[in-house]
N, C-alpha and C positions, 0 to 999 in steps of 0.2 A: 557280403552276400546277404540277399536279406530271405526271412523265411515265408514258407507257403503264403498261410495266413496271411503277409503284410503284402505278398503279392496279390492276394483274394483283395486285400483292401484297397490295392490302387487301383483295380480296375473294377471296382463298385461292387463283388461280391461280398456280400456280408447277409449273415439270417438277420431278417428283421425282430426289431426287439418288441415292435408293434404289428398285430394283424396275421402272426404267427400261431399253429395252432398247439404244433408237436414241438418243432425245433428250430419254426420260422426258416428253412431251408428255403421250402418251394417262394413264398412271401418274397425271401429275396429275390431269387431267381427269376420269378414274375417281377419284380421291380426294376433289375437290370435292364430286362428286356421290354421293359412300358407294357406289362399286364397287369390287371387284380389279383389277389391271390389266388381267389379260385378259382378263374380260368389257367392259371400258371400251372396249379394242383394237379387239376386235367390232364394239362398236356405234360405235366413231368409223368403222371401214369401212362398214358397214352404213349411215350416217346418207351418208357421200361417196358412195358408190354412190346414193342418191336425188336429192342437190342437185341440181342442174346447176349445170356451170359446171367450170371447172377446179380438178380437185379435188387436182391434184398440187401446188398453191400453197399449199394449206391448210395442209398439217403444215409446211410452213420457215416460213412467216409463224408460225406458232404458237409452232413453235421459238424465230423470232427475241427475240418479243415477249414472253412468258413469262419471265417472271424465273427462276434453277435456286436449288429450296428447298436450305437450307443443312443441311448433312448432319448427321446427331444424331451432337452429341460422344460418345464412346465413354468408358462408366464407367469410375472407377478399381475395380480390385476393395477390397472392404472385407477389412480383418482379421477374420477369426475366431477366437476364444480356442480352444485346446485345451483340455478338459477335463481337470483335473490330479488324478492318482488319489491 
């Protein structure tokens, strides 16, 4: 059986390691769904302000549970030839 988290990961929930500001929750969650972060920000406030219920548990359980996507390696630079006159 596998755990939460590795299920968050197959199905592309993961906080971003990039473009996150608190815990990269929303960032992800905006990415899953094809938004910018902060229109994603937005509408995860926007959707907590409708719920009910306790909405200040939401983003640490999310935190918690959400696996952080692993950061893109940084390219090496390539050589470029001088052009020799």
């Amino acid at each position: 059986m596998s755990s939460i988290s590795e299920l968050f990961r197959s199905h592309g929930l993961t906080r971003a390691a990039e473009g996150g500001i608190l815990g990269g929750v929303c960032a992800g969650l905006g990415r899953r769904i094809g938004l910018d972060p902060w229109p994603a920000r937005l509408l995860f406030f926007l959707v907590l302000l409708v719920i009910p219920g306790c909405q200040l548990l939401v983003y640490p359980i999310l935190w918690i549970l959400m696996p952080k996507d692993e950061p893109s390696q940084p390219t090496a630079p390539t050589a470029t030839a001088w052009p020799t006159a």
